[in-house]
N, C-alpha and C positions, 0 to 999 in steps of 0.2 A: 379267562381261566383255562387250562390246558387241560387235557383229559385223556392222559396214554391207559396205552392198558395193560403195560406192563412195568412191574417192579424192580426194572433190572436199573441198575444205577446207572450207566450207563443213559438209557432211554430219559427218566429222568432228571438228570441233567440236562441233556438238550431240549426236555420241555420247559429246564428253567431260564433258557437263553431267551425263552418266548413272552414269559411271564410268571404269575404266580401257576400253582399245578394241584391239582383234586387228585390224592392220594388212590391207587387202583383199588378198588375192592371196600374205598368208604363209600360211606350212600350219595345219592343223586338228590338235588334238591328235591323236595318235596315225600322223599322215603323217610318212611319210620326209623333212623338208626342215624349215626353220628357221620356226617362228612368233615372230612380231613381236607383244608387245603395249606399249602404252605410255598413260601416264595423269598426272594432277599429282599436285604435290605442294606443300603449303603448311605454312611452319613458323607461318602467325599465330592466334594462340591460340584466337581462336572463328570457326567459321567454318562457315556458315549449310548450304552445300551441303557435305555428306560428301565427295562427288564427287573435290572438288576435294583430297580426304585421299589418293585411294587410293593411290599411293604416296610417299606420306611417309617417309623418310630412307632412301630406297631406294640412297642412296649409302654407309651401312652397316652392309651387305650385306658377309659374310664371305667371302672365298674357303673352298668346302670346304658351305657352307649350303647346307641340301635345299629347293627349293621344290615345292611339289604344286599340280598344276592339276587342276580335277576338270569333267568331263563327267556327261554323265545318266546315263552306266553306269560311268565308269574313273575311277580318279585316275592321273596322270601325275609322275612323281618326277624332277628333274631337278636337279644340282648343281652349286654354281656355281664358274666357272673365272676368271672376271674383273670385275673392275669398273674403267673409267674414264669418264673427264672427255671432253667433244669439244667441242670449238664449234659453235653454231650453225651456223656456215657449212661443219662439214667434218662433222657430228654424220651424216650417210649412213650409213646400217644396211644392212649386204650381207645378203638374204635369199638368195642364190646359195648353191647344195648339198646335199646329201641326207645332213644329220648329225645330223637331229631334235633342233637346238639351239633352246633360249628366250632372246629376247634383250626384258631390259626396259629401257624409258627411261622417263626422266622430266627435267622443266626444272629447274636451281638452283633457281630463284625463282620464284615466284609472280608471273604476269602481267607479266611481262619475256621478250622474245628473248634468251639469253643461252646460259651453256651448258648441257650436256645428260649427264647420269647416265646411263649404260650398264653393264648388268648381262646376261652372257654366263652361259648353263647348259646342260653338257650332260645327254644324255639320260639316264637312270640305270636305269629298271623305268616296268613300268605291272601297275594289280590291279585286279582288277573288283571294284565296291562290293558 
Protein backbone atom coordinates (compact mmCIF):
# COMPACT_ATOMS: atom_id res chain seq x y z
CA UNK A 1 0.00 0.00 0.00
CA UNK A 2 1.47 3.39 -1.00
CA UNK A 3 1.42 6.34 1.32
CA UNK A 4 1.97 9.85 -0.43
CA UNK A 5 1.32 12.80 1.31
CA UNK A 6 0.05 14.61 -0.95
CA UNK A 7 -3.47 15.17 -2.51
CA UNK A 8 -2.54 16.47 -5.68
CA UNK A 9 -3.69 14.16 -8.56
CA UNK A 10 -0.97 14.13 -10.07
CA UNK A 11 1.08 12.48 -7.16
CA UNK A 12 -1.58 10.20 -6.74
CA UNK A 13 -1.61 8.65 -9.81
CA UNK A 14 1.96 7.64 -9.90
CA UNK A 15 1.32 6.01 -6.56
CA UNK A 16 -1.23 4.15 -8.39
CA UNK A 17 1.32 2.89 -10.91
CA UNK A 18 2.68 1.22 -7.71
CA UNK A 19 -0.25 -0.14 -6.32
CA UNK A 20 -3.18 0.20 -4.37
CA UNK A 21 -2.77 3.88 -2.24
CA UNK A 22 -4.00 5.02 1.66
CA UNK A 23 -5.82 8.26 0.99
CA UNK A 24 -3.58 11.37 2.70
CA UNK A 25 -5.02 12.55 5.71
CA UNK A 26 -7.27 9.19 6.38
CA UNK A 27 -6.16 7.31 9.39
CA UNK A 28 -3.09 4.88 9.77
CA UNK A 29 -3.82 1.52 10.90
CA UNK A 30 -4.42 1.24 14.28
CA UNK A 31 -6.01 5.21 14.78
CA UNK A 32 -9.25 5.87 16.02
CA UNK A 33 -10.87 7.34 12.52
CA UNK A 34 -11.64 5.87 9.03
CA UNK A 35 -8.66 4.82 6.45
CA UNK A 36 -9.25 5.39 2.91
CA UNK A 37 -7.39 3.07 0.66
CA UNK A 38 -8.29 2.77 -3.02
CA UNK A 39 -6.52 1.17 -6.19
CA UNK A 40 -7.57 -0.50 -9.79
CA UNK A 41 -8.97 -2.89 -11.06
CA UNK A 42 -8.73 -4.52 -14.42
CA UNK A 43 -10.88 -7.46 -15.74
CA UNK A 44 -8.42 -7.77 -19.20
CA UNK A 45 -6.64 -10.87 -19.30
CA UNK A 46 -3.02 -9.92 -19.54
CA UNK A 47 -1.97 -7.17 -18.12
CA UNK A 48 1.67 -5.90 -17.97
CA UNK A 49 1.67 -3.84 -14.75
CA UNK A 50 0.20 -6.04 -11.69
CA UNK A 51 -0.68 -2.53 -10.25
CA UNK A 52 -3.21 -2.11 -12.16
CA UNK A 53 -4.78 -5.81 -10.59
CA UNK A 54 -4.77 -4.90 -7.05
CA UNK A 55 -8.24 -4.70 -6.61
CA UNK A 56 -9.70 -6.80 -8.92
CA UNK A 57 -13.36 -7.95 -8.39
CA UNK A 58 -13.49 -6.06 -5.29
CA UNK A 59 -17.12 -5.74 -5.99
CA UNK A 60 -17.47 -9.42 -4.87
CA UNK A 61 -16.78 -8.72 -1.69
CA UNK A 62 -19.23 -10.57 0.65
CA UNK A 63 -20.94 -8.92 3.23
CA UNK A 64 -19.70 -10.77 6.70
CA UNK A 65 -15.77 -11.26 4.82
CA UNK A 66 -12.70 -10.53 7.06
CA UNK A 67 -10.03 -8.49 5.54
CA UNK A 68 -6.42 -8.05 7.18
CA UNK A 69 -4.33 -5.25 6.71
CA UNK A 70 -0.95 -5.84 8.03
CA UNK A 71 1.90 -3.25 9.41
CA UNK A 72 5.53 -3.93 10.50
CA UNK A 73 4.27 -5.04 13.74
CA UNK A 74 0.10 -5.68 13.65
CA UNK A 75 -2.34 -7.26 11.45
CA UNK A 76 -5.58 -5.39 11.49
CA UNK A 77 -8.92 -7.48 11.14
CA UNK A 78 -11.70 -5.81 9.90
CA UNK A 79 -15.23 -7.11 8.42
CA UNK A 80 -17.23 -6.09 6.12
CA UNK A 81 -20.70 -4.30 6.36
CA UNK A 82 -21.27 -3.15 2.82
CA UNK A 83 -20.70 -2.91 -0.68
CA UNK A 84 -22.06 -0.40 -3.18
CA UNK A 85 -22.15 1.18 -6.49
CA UNK A 86 -21.66 5.37 -6.68
CA UNK A 87 -21.08 7.36 -9.55
CA UNK A 88 -18.30 9.23 -10.27
CA UNK A 89 -19.94 12.25 -9.74
CA UNK A 90 -21.38 11.44 -6.14
CA UNK A 91 -18.71 8.44 -5.52
CA UNK A 92 -17.36 11.16 -2.05
CA UNK A 93 -16.02 8.82 0.65
CA UNK A 94 -16.81 10.55 4.25
CA UNK A 95 -13.53 10.02 6.08
CA UNK A 96 -15.49 12.07 9.06
CA UNK A 97 -15.44 9.82 12.57
CA UNK A 98 -13.71 8.01 14.91
CA UNK A 99 -15.17 4.22 14.01
CA UNK A 100 -11.84 2.69 12.76
CA UNK A 101 -13.64 1.88 9.53
CA UNK A 102 -11.77 0.52 6.08
CA UNK A 103 -13.38 1.89 3.23
CA UNK A 104 -12.04 0.40 -0.20
CA UNK A 105 -12.66 1.56 -3.71
CA UNK A 106 -11.96 0.88 -6.88
CA UNK A 107 -13.39 1.99 -10.67
CA UNK A 108 -15.93 -0.50 -12.75
CA UNK A 109 -13.56 -0.32 -15.66
CA UNK A 110 -10.43 0.02 -16.44
CA UNK A 111 -9.27 3.56 -17.73
CA UNK A 112 -12.82 5.02 -17.86
CA UNK A 113 -14.46 7.82 -15.34
CA UNK A 114 -17.27 5.87 -14.56
CA UNK A 115 -18.49 4.20 -11.54
CA UNK A 116 -16.88 3.46 -8.50
CA UNK A 117 -17.03 0.01 -5.98
CA UNK A 118 -17.14 0.87 -2.47
CA UNK A 119 -16.44 -1.73 0.18
CA UNK A 120 -17.18 -0.43 3.90
CA UNK A 121 -15.42 -2.61 7.02
CA UNK A 122 -15.70 -2.30 10.26
CA UNK A 123 -13.07 -2.65 12.94
CA UNK A 124 -12.97 -6.29 14.29
CA UNK A 125 -9.43 -7.05 16.45
CA UNK A 126 -5.73 -6.24 15.98
CA UNK A 127 -2.64 -9.03 16.96
CA UNK A 128 0.85 -8.36 16.91
CA UNK A 129 2.84 -10.56 14.45
Amino acid sequence: IQNPSSTDITVLDNALLKGAVRYPGSALPGQDSRMFIFGHQSGLPVVKNQAFKAFNNLQNVKVGTEIEVYSDAVVYRYRVISIEQASVNDGWVDLSGNDRMLILSTCDSFGRKTDRNIVKAEFVSQELL
